[in-house]
N, C-alpha and C positions, 0 to 999 in steps of 0.2 A: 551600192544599189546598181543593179542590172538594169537595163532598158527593153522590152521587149514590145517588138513590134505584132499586132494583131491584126488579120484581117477576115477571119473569120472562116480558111480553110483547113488549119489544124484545130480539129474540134474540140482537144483537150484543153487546149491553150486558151480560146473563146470560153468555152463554158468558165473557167476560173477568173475572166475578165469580167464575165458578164454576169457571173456570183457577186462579186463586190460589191458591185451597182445596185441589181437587186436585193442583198441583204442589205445594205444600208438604206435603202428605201424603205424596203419593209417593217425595217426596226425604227426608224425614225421619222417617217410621216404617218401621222394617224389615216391616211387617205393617200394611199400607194397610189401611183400610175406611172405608165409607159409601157413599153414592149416587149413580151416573154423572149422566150429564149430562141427559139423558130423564129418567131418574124425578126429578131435582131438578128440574126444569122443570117438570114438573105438578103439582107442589108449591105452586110459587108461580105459577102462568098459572091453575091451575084454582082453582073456588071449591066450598069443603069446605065439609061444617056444623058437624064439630068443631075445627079450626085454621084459621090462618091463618100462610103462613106469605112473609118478603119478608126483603129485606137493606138494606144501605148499606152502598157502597163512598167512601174517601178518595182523590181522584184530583188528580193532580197532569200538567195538561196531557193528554199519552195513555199516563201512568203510573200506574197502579191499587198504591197503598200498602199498602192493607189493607181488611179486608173486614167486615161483620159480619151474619151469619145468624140472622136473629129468628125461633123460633115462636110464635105466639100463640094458646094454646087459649081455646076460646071456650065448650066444655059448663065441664067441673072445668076447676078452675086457671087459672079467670080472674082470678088476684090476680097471677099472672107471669108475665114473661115471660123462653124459656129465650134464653140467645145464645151464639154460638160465636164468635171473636175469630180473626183470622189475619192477620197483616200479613208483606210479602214479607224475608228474610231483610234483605236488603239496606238496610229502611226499621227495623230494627226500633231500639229503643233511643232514639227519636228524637219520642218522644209522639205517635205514632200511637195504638195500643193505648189509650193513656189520652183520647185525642179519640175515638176511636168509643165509646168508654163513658160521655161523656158525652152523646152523641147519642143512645144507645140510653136511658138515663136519663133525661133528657129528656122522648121518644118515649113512655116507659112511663109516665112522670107523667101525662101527656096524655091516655093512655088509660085512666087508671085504676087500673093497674097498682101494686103497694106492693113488687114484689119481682124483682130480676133473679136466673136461676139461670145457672148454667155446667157446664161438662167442659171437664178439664185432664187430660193424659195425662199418666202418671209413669213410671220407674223400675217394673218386674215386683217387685222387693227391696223399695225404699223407699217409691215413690208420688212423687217428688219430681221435679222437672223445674223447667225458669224457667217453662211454664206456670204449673205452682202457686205457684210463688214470685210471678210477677205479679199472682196472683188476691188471696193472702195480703194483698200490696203494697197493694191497691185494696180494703180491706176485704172483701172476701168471705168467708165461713167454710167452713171444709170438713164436709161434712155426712153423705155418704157416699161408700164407697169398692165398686167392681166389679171380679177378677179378671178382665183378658182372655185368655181362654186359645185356642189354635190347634190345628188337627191338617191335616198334607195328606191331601188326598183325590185318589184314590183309593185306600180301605182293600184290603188282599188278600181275598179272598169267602174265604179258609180260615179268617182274623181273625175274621173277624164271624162263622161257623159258629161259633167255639169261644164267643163270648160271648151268642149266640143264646139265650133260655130261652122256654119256654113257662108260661106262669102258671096255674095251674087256676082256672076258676069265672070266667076272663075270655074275651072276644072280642077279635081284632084286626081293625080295620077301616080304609079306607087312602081317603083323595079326593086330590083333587089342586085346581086353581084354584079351584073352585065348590062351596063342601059341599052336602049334598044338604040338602032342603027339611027334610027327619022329624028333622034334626038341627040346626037353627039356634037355638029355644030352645034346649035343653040344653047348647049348647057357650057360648050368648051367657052363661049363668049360670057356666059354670067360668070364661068370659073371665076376668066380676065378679069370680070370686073368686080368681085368679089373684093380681089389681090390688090385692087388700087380701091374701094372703098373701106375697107376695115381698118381703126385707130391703127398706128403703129409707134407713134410718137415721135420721135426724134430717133430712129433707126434708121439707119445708112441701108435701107433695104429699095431695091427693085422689085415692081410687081412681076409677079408670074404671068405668061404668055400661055395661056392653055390654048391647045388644038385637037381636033380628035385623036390625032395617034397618040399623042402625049395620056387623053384618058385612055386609052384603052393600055399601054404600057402600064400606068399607074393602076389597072382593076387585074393586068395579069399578074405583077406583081403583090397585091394585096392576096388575091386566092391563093399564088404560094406562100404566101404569110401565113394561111390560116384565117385572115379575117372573115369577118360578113362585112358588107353595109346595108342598108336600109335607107331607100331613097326616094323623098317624097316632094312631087312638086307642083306649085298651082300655076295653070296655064290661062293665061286671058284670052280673050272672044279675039282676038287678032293673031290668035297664034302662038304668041311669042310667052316665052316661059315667066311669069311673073315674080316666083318666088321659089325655093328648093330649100332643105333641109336635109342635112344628110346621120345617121347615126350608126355605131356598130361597135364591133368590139374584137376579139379572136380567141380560140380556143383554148393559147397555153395559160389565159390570164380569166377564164370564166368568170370572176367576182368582180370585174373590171369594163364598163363600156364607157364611150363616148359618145357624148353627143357633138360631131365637127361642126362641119360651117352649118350656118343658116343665113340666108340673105333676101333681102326682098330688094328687088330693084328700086330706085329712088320716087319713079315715078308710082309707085304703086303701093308708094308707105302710109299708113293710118289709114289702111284698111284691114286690119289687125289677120294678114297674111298669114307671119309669125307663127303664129299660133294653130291657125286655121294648116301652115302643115305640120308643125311640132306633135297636135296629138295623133294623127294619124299613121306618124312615121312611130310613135312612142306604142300604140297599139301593134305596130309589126312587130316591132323589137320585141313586145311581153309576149306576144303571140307564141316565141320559141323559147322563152324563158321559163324553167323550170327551177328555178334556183337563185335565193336571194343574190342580190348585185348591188353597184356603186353604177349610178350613172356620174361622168364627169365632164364639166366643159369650161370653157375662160370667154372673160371677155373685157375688154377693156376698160376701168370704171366712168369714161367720157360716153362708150356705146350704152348710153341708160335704158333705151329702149328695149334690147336685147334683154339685159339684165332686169329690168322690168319683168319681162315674158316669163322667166328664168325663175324670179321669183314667186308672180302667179301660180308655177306649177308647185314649186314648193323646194325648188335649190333653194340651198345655203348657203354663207363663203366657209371656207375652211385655210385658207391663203391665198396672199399675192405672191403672183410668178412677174419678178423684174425681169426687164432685156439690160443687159449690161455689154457696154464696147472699149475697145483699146485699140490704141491705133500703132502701128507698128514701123 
């Protein structure tokens, strides 16, 4: 087996990296998600100030075995690095999977690195898959766990009327690709505080420091991805932003959005926020929707509130995504 390193400037070589991945997604989750082929490519061709991110494929003549997807944060959490493992059905069982993790380990010694994390999909019931069982297998611990939950879009406009609320003593306010200038501090603090209030369980993870430059890097970045987002947030009578939601998707994967963060500040929970900007932001999204979709989103099954919301509109689960670690 050959080693081959990728980073996403020979294009011939990426695209067969990022075949794998995607065929093995495709064929084996009833409920695809991640990255088309565009935005994973500017991932790894362009140079960020907070990741880095490259792979290494096992190749065997003009047979690509298996793959593995490094990111390597460079602000927080430069003590790991995360990876994603995928080898072709065909190859599996056969010490692949345990050869790229000894590359990736390796690699992460080199750099300093003390900790490799992962994602393993399981079972919606159990959490359990030969994913995790391999992880188990190879030392890793399982450290947190994420509901994924689904809903197809497009909602009926009768649906959304009837769970529609108006909040008092709030504003709703709606951007789209580019937030406007007057709101770049204020929302770069809710980022912060998003990153230190959402479950993470037992991960060895640092919050994220958001600043304005930092969003505006990450929204010039998304346009060249090809993404939207759809950005919607309640402001209260003092100013200060109360709550956000944000959602989107990008063009190479059109049967595929997200719904990302949503967060209400602490002080301003069970006043059913949530919601209050969920269907507003879900009306822009169908707004340009011409074409059935997957909306997808996680969330922690301690965060019940969320999940609550989630289920109101009418997600389902379809599985749990573990965080798995090893220490190095």
């Amino acid at each position: 087996m050959d080693i081959v390193t990728v980073d996403g400037r020979d294009a011939a070589t990426f695209e067969r990296f990022f075949q794998l991945r995607d065929n093995v997604r495709r064929t084996e989750q009833e409920f695809p998600a991640g990255l088309g082929l565009e935005e994973a490519r500017v991932l790894f061709a362009g140079e960020h100030s907070d990741m880095r991110v490259d792979g290494i494929g096992l190749v065997d003549g003009d047979t690509w075995l298996g793959i593995a997807w490094l990111d390597w944060w460079l602000k927080e959490n430069t003590h790991l690095v995360e990876v994603e493992l995928v080898v072709a059905p065909q190859y599996r069982r056969q010490g692949v999977g345990s050869r790229l993790l000894e590359i990736v380990a390796e690699r992460a010694r080199q750099e300093g690195r003390r900790l490799m994390s992962g994602i393993a999909l399981g079972d919606a019931e159990t959490g359990e898959s030969a994913g995790t069982a391999f992880a188990a297998a190879r030392g890793f611990v399982r450290k947190h766990v994420d509901l994924h939950q689904v809903i197809e879009l497009p909602l009926p406009a009768e649906q959304l009327d009837k769970l529609e609320r108006e909040v008092p003593g709030y504003e709703i306010l709606q951007w789209r690709e580019h937030m406007p200038e007057e709101w770049l501090e204020e929302f770069a603090d809710a980022l912060s505080a998003m990153t230190v209030d959402v479950p993470t369980g037992e991960l060895q993870l640092e919050a994220t420091q958001w600043t304005p430059e930092r969003i505006r890097e990450a929204e010039a970045r998304r346009v060249q991805q090809g993404r939207t987002c759809h950005t919607t947030v309640a402001v209260a009578e003092d100013g200060r932003l109360a709550a956000y939601t944000q959602m989107g998707g990008a063009a190479g994967t059109p049967d595929r959005l997200y719904q990302w963060d949503t967060f209400v500040r602490p002080e301003h929970r069970g006043r059913k926020l949530g919601m209050a900007v969920k269907i507003p932001n879900l009306r822009s999204l169908q707004a340009e929707l011409d074409h059935p979709a997957v909306l997808h989103t996680w969330n922690a099954p301690s965060n019940a509130p969320m999940i609550a919301v989630n289920e109101h509109l009418g997600f389902r689960p379809v599985a749990q995504r573990s965080n798995w670690e090893r220490e190095l």
